[in-house]
C-alpha positions as CSV (number, residue, x, y, z in Angstrom):
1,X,13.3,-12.0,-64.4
2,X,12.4,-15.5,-65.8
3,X,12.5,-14.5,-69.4
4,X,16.4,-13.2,-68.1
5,X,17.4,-16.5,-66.6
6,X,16.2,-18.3,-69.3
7,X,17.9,-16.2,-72.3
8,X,15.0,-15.3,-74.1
9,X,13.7,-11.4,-74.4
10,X,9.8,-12.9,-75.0
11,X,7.8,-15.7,-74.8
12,X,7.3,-16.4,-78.2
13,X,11.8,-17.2,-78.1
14,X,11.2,-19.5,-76.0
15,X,12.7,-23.5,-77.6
16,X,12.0,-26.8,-77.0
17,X,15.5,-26.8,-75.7
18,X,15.4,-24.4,-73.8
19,X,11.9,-25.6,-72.3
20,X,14.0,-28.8,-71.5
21,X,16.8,-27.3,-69.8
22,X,14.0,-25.2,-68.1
23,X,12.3,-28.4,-66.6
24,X,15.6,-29.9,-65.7
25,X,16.2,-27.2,-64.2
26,X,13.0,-26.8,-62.2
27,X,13.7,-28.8,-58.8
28,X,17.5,-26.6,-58.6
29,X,15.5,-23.5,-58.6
30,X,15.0,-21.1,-55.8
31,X,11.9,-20.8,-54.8
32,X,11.2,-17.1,-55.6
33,X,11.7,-18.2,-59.0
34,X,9.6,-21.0,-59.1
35,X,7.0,-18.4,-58.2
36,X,7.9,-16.3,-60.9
37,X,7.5,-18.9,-63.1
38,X,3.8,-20.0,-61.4
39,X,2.9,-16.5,-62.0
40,X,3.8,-17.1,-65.7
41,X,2.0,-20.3,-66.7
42,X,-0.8,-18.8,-68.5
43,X,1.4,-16.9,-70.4
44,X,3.5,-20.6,-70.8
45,X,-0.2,-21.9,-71.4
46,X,-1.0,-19.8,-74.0
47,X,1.9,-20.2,-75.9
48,X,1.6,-24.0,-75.6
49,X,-1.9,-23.8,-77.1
50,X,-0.7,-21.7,-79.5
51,X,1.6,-23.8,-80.6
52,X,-0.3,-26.7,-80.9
53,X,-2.9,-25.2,-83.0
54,X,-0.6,-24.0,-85.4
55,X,1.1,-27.4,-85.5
56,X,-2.4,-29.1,-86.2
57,X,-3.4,-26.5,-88.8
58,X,-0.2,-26.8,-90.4
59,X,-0.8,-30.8,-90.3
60,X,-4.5,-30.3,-91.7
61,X,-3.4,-28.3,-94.3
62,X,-0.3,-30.9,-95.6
63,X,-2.6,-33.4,-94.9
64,X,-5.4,-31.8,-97.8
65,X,-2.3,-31.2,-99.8
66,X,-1.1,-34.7,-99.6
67,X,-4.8,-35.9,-100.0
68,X,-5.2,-33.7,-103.2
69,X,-1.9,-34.4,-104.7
70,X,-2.7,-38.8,-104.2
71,X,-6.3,-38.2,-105.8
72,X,-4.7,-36.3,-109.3
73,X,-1.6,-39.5,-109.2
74,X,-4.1,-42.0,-108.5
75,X,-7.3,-40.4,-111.3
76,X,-3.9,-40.2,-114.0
77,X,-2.8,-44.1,-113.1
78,X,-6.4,-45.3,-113.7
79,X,-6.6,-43.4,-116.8
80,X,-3.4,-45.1,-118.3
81,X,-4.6,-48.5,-117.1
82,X,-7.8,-47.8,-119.0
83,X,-5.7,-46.9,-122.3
84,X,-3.7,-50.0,-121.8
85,X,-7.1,-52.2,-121.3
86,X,-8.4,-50.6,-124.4
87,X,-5.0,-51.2,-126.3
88,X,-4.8,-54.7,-125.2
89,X,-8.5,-55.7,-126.2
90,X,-7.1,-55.0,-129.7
91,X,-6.9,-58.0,-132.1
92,X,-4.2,-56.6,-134.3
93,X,-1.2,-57.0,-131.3
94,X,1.5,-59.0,-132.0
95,X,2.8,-60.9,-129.0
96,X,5.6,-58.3,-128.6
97,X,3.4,-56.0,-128.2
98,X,0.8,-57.4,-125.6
99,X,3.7,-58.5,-123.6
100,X,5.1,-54.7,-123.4
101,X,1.6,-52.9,-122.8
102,X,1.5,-55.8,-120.2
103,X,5.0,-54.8,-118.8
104,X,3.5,-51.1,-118.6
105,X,0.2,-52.1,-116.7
106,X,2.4,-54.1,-114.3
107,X,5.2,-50.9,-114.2
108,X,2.2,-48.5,-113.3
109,X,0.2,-50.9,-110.6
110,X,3.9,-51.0,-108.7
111,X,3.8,-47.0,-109.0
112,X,0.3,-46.9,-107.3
113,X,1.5,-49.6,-104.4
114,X,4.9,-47.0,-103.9
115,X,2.8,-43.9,-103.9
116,X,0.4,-45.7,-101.5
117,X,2.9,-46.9,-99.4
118,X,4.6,-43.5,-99.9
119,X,2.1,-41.6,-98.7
120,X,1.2,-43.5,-95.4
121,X,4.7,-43.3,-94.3
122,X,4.4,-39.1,-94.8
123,X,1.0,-39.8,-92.8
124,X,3.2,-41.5,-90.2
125,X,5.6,-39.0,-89.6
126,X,3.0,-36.3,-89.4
127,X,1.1,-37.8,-86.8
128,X,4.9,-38.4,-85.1
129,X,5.4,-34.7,-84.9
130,X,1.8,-33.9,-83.8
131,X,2.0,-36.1,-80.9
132,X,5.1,-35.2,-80.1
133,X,4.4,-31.5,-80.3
134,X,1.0,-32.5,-77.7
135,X,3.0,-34.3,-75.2
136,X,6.1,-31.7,-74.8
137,X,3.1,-29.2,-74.7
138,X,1.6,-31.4,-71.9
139,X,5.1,-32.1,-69.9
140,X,5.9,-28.6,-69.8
141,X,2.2,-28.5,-67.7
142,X,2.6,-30.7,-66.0
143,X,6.2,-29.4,-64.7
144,X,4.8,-26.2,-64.0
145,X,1.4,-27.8,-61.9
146,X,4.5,-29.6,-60.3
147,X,6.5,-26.5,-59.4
148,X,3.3,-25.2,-58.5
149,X,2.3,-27.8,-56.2
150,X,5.9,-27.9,-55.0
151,X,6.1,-24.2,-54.1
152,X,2.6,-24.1,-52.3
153,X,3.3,-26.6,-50.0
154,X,7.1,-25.3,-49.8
155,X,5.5,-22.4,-48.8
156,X,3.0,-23.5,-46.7
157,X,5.2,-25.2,-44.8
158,X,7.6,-22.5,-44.4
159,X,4.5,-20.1,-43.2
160,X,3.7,-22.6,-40.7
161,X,7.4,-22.9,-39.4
162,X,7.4,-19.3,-39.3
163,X,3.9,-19.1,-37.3
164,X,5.4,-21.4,-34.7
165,X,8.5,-19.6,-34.4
C-alpha cells in the first residue's frame, strides 16, 4: 500500500526525491498510513544503511584510487626534478640553456601545486556527497521516529477519547 502511494514497486526504487516528497508529505497523511509506514521503517532503515555503506565503500575505494594515482604523478615529478638537478650541475650549459631547464623545474613545481590543489578539491566534494548522503539518511529517520511519535500519541489519544466515550 505505501510502496503504491509512493510509485515505487520495491524498496530498493525508492529516490531521494521521492523520499523528499515522502517527508513533505508526512504530516498530510492519514493516519492509517503513517502506520503503514511505521511498520516499514526497518525496511526504510535497512535501505538507508545500505546505502550509506555502499556510498562510503564507493568513497574508500576513489579515495585509494585518487591516493594511488597522486603517489605515481608525484614519484614521476620528483624524478624529472632530479634529471633537471643533475642537468643543471653541469659545467658545459650555456646560459640559454640553464635558463630553460630552469623554466622546466619551475613549469613542473606549478604542475605538483595544481595536482595538489587538484586533488583536495576532489577530496572536498567527496566528503560533500558523503555527508550529504549521512544526513538525508538521518532526516528520513528522523521523519519516520516523528511520524512514529506522532501516530502513538495520535493514537493514544484517540483510544483514550474512545474509552471515555
Amino acid at each position: 500500500m505505501v510502496k503504491r502511494k509512493l510509485g515505487i514497486p520495491t524498496w530498493r526504487n525508492l529516490s531521494k526525491n521521492k523520499v523528499l516528497k515522502f517527508a513533505a508529505a508526512m504530516p498530510e497523511m492519514a493516519t492509517e498510513v503513517q502506520l503503514k509506514l511505521i511498520e516499514q521503517y526497518s525496511a526504510f532503515k535497512d535501505l538507508s544503511k545500505a546505502d550509506i555503506d555502499a556510498a562510503k565503500e564507493a568513497h574508500q575505494s576513489t579515495l585509494a584510487a585518487n591516493e594511488n594515482s597522486q603517489e605515481h604523478f608525484y614519484r614521476a615529478s620528483q624524478d624529472q626534478r632530479d634529471a633537471l638537478r643533475a642537468d643543471l650541475g653541469r659545467d658545459d650549459l650555456s646560459w640559454e640553456q640553464r635558463k630553460a631547464l630552469h623554466d622546466r623545474l619551475d613549469r613542473n613545481v606549478r604542475q605538483v601545486y595544481e595536482k595538489d590543489s587538484e586533488s583536495k578539491q576532489f577530496l572536498g566534494t567527496g566528503m560533500k556527497w558523503v555527508t550529504a548522503g549521512g544526513l538525508a539518511a538521518l532526516a528520513l529517520s528522523v521523519v519516520f521516529v516523528g511520524g512514529k511519535v506522532g501516530g502513538a500519541s495520535e493514537g493514544g489519544s484517540d483510544g483514550s477519547q474512545q474509552e471515555q466515550d
